[in-house]
N, C-alpha and C positions, 0 to 999 in steps of 0.2 A: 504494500500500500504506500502513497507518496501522501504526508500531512505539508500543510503550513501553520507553522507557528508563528503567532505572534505572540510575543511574550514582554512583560517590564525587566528591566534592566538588571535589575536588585537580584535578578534568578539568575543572570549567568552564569555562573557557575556550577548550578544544579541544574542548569537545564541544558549547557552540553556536556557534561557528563553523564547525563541520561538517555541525550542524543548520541551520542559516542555508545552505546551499548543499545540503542533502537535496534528489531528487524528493521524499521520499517525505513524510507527517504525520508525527512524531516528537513525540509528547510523553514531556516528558523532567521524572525526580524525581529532584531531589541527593541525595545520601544521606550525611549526615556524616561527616569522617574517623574520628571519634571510634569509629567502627564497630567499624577493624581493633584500639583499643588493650584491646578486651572478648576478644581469644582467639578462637580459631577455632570451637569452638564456638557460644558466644555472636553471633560475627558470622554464623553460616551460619544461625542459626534466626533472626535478625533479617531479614537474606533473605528467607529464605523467606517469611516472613508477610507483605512486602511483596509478594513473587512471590503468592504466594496470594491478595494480597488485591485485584490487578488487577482493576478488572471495563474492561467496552468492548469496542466490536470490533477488537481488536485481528489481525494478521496474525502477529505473535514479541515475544517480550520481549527484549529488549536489555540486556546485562550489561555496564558501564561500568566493569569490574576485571578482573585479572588473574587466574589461580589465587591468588594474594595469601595463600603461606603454605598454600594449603588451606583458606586461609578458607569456598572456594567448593566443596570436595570435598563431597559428598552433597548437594548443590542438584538438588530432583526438579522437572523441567519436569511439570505434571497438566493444566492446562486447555489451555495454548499453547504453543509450540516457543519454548525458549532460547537466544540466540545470546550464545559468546564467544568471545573471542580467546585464539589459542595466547601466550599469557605468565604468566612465571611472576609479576611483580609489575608494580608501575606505571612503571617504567624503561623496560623492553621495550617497552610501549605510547608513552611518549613518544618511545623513538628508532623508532619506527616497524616494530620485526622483532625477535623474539628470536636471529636468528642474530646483526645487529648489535650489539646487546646482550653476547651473548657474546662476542664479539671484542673488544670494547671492556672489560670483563671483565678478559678474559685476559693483554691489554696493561695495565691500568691496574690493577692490583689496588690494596685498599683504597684506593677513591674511596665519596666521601660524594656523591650526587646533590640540586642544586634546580633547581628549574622556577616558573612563575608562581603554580602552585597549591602548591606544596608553600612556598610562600614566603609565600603568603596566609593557605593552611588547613590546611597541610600540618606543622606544623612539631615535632609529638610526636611523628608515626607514625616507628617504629624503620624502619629499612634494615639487611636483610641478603644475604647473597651472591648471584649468582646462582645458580638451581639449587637453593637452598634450599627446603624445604618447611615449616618449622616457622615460620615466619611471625614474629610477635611475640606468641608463646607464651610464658607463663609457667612457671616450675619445676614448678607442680605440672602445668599443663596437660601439659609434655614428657613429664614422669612418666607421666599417666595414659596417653596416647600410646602411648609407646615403652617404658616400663618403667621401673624404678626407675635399674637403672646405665645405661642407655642415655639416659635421659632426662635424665641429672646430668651426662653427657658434652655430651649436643647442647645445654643451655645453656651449660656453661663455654665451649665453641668458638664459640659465636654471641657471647659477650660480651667474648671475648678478640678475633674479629674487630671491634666494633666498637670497643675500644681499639686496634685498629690502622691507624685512616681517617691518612692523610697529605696527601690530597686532595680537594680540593671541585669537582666540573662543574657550574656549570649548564647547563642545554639549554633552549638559544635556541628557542621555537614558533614566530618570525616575527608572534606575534599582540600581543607589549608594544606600548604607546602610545609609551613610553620608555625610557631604559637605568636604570632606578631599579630594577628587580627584578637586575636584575645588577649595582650595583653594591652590593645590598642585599650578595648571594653575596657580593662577592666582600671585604666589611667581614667578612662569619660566618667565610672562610677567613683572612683577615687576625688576627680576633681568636683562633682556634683555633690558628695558626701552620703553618697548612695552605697546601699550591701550589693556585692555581686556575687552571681552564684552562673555557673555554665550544667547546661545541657547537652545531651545528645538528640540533633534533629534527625531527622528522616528523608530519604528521596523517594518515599515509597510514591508520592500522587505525581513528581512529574514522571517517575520514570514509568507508570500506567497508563500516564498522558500522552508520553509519547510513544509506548509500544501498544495502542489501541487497544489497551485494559480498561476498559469505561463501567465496573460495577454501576447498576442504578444509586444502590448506597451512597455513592464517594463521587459521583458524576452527571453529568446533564448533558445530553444530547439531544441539540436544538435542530429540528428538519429546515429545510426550509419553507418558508413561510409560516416560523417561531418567533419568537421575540425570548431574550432574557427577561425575567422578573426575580423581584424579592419575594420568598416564600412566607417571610415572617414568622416561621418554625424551624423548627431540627432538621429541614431539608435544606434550608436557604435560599435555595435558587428555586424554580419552576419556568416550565414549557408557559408561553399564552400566547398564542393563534392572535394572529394579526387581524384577524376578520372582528376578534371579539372585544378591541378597546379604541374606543373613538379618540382624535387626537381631533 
């Protein structure tokens, strides 16, 4: 089978190392972090016209992010089926599972996460909770959203949460040459006056992603004439039929 990927930047590293071990042809396009700092709007029509502007014979296109905020909420599969992963941001994809993810969460509340990409390329894009949807939305973006008081609410709570990180993880890919990305982390928790503690992440979802392991569980496969959605539950993502939401 031949995919295209597109993928965010912050994955390079786990995502050709996972391409490096595909059966399958995998060509693969970075896509700037710079992406998520334009709002969720902005990031999903940039999307798109990358999605749109695929040509080749391709068999799926390949989505190298998470829900990310919603970034990815109204992404229409038209010419080829879209594959992504049930997560809600790029954490869940590094530790390999969003249930892991949540339990890690729930025990560790306000932890800051880095990884080799976020250490690289990664180092504007905001971190917010799990489960969050509002991504790194702006006041007025919340606003137009959710409304005027509802939208003045979910920024003050996302900026109050991130005044409240006491914690830095980073999560170990198994892919560093050396311990210099970690002890990059663990100078940013040093100088912040933050505990660090390291994990071991996972490549389990890109390398499924790109060897066309798409469990329903752990994955979304958009036909075309899909749109991405938020699920609002334990699935995260969801199919919705372009016929059935009026714009």
């Amino acid at each position: 089978m031949r995919f295209k990927l597109l993928s965010c930047e912050v994955f390079y590293r786990e995502m050709c190392a996972s391409i490096a071990r595909s059966p399958h042809q995998v060509d693969v396009e970075f896509v700037s972090k710079g992406l998520h700092d334009l709002g969720g709007r902005a990031m999903r029509k940039a999307l798109q016209e990358k999605i749109d502007g695929v040509s080749g014979s391709y068999d799926a296109i390949l989505l190298g992010y998470a829900l990310c905020g919603n970034g990815l909420g109204g992404i229409e599969a038209r010419g080829l089926p879209l594959v992504i992963a049930r997560a809600h941001d790029c954490i869940g994809l590094l530790m390999g599972s969003r249930e892991r993810y949540a339990e890690f969460f729930e025990a560790n509340p306000g932890t800051y996460f880095r990884s080799t990409g976020w250490l690289e390329r990664g180092k504007t894009v905001h971190q917010l909770p799990a489960g969050t949807n509002a991504g790194n939305a702006s006041l007025d973006d919340l606003i137009e959203r959710y409304g005027e008081e509802n939208g003045r609410y979910l920024f003050e709570e996302f900026t109050r949460y991130q005044q409240q990180y006491r914690h830095l993880t980073y999560i170990e890919s198994g892919l560093e040459a050396d311990s210099s990305f970690e002890q990059e982390a663990r100078s940013e928790a040093s100088a912040r006056g933050w505990e660090f503690s390291k994990i071991r992440g996972s490549l389990t979802l890109f390398q499924q992603l790109v060897n066309g392991e798409w469990p329903e569980k752990d994955f979304l496969v958009i036909p075309p004439g899909g749109r991405i959605a938020a699920s609002h539950d334990g699935h995260i993502v969801r199919l919705e039929p372009l016929e059935r939401r009026g714009d």
